[in-house]
N, C-alpha and C positions, 0 to 999 in steps of 0.2 A: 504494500500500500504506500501512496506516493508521500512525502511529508508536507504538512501545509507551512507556508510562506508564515514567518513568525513578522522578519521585518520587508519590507520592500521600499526601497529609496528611488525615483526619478528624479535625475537633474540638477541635484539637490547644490546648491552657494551659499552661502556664507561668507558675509566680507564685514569688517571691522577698521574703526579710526583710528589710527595710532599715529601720533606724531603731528596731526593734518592733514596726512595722508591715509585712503582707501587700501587695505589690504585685504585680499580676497584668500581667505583661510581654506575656505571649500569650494571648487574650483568644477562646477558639471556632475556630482556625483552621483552613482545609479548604481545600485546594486540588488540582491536578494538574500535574505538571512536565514536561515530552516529554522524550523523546529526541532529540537534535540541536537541541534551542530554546537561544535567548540568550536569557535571563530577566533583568530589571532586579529589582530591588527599590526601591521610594523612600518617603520621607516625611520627615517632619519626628525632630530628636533625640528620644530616649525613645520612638518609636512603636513599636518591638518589632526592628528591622531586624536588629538583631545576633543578637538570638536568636535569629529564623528561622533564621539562616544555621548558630546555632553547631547546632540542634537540627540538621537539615540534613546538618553536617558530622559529628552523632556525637562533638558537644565540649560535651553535655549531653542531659539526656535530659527528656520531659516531662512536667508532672505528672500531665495525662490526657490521651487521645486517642489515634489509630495515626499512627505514619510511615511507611511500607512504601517502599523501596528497590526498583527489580526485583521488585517482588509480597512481599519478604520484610521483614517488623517491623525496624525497628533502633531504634525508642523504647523498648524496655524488656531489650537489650544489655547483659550485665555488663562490667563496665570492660576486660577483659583481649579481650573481642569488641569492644567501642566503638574500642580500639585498634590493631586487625590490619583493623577496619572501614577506619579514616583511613589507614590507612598503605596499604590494597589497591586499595580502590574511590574515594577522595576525593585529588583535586588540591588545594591551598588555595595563592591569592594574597592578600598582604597590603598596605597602604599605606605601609607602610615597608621592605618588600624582605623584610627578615628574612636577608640573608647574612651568609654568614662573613666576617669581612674579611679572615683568614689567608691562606684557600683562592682558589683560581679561579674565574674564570666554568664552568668545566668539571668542577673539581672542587665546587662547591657545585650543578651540576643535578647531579652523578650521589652525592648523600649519601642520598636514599631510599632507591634501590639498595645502596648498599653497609651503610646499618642493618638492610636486609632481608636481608644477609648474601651480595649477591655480590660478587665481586673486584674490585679494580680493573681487572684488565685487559679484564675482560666489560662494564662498566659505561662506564667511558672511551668505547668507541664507540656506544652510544647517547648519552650527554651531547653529544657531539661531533654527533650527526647533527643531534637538538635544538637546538643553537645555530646550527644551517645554516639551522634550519625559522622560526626568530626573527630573522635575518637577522645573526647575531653571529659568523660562525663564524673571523672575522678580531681577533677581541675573547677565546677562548680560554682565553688563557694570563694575561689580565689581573685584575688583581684587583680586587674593587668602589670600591677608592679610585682605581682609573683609569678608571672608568666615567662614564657619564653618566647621570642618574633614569632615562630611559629605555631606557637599557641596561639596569641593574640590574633592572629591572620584568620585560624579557625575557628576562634570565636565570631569574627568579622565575617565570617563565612558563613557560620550558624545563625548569625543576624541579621542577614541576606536573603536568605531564607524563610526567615518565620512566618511572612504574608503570604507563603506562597507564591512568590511570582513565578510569569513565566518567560520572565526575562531577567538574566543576570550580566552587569554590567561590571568590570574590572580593572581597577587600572593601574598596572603597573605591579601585580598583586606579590608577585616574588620581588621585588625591586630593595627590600629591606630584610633580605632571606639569606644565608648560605644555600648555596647551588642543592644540598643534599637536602634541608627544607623546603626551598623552592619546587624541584620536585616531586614531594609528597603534597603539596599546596596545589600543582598542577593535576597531578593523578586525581586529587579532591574534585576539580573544574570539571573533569573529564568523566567523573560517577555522576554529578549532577546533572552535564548536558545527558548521558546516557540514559537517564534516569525521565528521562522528556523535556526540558527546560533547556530554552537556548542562552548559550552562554557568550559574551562578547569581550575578547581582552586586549587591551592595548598591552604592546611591552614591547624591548629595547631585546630583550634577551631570547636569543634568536634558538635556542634551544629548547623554547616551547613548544616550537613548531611542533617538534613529535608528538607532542600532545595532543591535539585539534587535527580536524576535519575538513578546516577549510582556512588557507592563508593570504589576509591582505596585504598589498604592500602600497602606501601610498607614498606620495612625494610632490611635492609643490601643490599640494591640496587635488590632486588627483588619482584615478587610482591606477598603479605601476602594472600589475597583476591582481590574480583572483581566482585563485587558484583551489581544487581539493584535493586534500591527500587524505594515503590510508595513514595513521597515527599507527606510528613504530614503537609507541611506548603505553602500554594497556594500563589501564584505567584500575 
């Protein structure tokens, strides 16, 4: 059975004022995203990478073209939709974790939940299950100063998670990893896209590729290649 289209981009620019001068960050862009794929993104700094992701994630919008989501627009989303968007349908990992350092491994997966207004007591046992599914579920009650980078990454990854989305966005996710956590961080990306969720990651580290299913490469906000491969490094 064939996979349905998670994202579909035509045409898509993006251009920015810097200096007084126009800078065209996203330069014609068009692609197609599956469902259950591990998607790389790569290139060089300034090639557009961030943008893609932020347009993607519904953390800006473009200046022409369509993004369509599940068959439906989310490029021209007014802000108070861009935000119930990220909060419903969009995971985001980041390269610096982004926790709280107050809270717990537990209580910082399940704070999407409880912004979206449920209780703790409802929320607690999916966090907790999520940190079973990241292999942490012994790490709990600890807080990110008693963590290790790749700890904190997999907590960041079980709170990505907790809405359910069915899109996961990443950036840069092994970027503050040794190569041997990075890779257990990637295997992680690659259980999740397997698992039916498409996953999207920007990185610099060209060894993820084995990871993913499908490799972008852009460069002057265009894109180089687009390519699929079979992932030489199992999930």
């Amino acid at each position: 059975m064939p996979k349905h289209a998670m994202l579909e981009l035509s045409e898509v620019t993006k251009e920015y004022r810097v200096g007084g001068q126009t800078v065209r960050a996203l330069d014609g862009i068009s692609l197609r995203i599956e469902q259950g794929e591990f998607t790389s993104i790569i290139g060089p700094s300034g090639s557009g990478k961030s943008t893609l992701l932020h347009l993607l994630g519904a953390l800006d919008t473009p200046n022409s073209g369509s993004i369509r989501f599940q068959g439906n627009e989310i490029g021209t989303l007014d802000e108070d939709s861009q935000s119930e968007f990220r909060r419903k349908r969009v995971g985001f990992i980041f390269q610096f974790f982004n926790l709280l350092p107050t809270l717990s491994a537990w209580e910082n997966v399940a704070i999407p939940k409880l912004l979206d207004g449920t209780g703790m007591r409802k929320a607690k046992p999916r966090a907790l299950e999520l940190l079973d599914q990241v292999g942490l579920s012994d790490r709990a009650n600890h807080r990110p100063a008693e963590l290790s980078g790749g700890q904190m990454q997999r907590v960041a990854v079980a709170r990505a998670l907790i809405m359910d989305p069915a899109l996961i966005l990443a950036d840069e996710p092994t970027g503050n990893l040794d190569s041997k956590t990075g890779a257990s961080i990637l295997a992680l990306l690659g259980e999740i896209a397997g698992a039916g969720n498409s996953v999207v990651m920007v990185t610099h580290d060209m060894g993820a590729v084995a990871y993913c299913d499908r490799v972008i490469t852009l460069r002057d906000g265009r894109i180089g290649s687009n390519d699929s491969v079979e992932r030489s490094v199992s999930a």
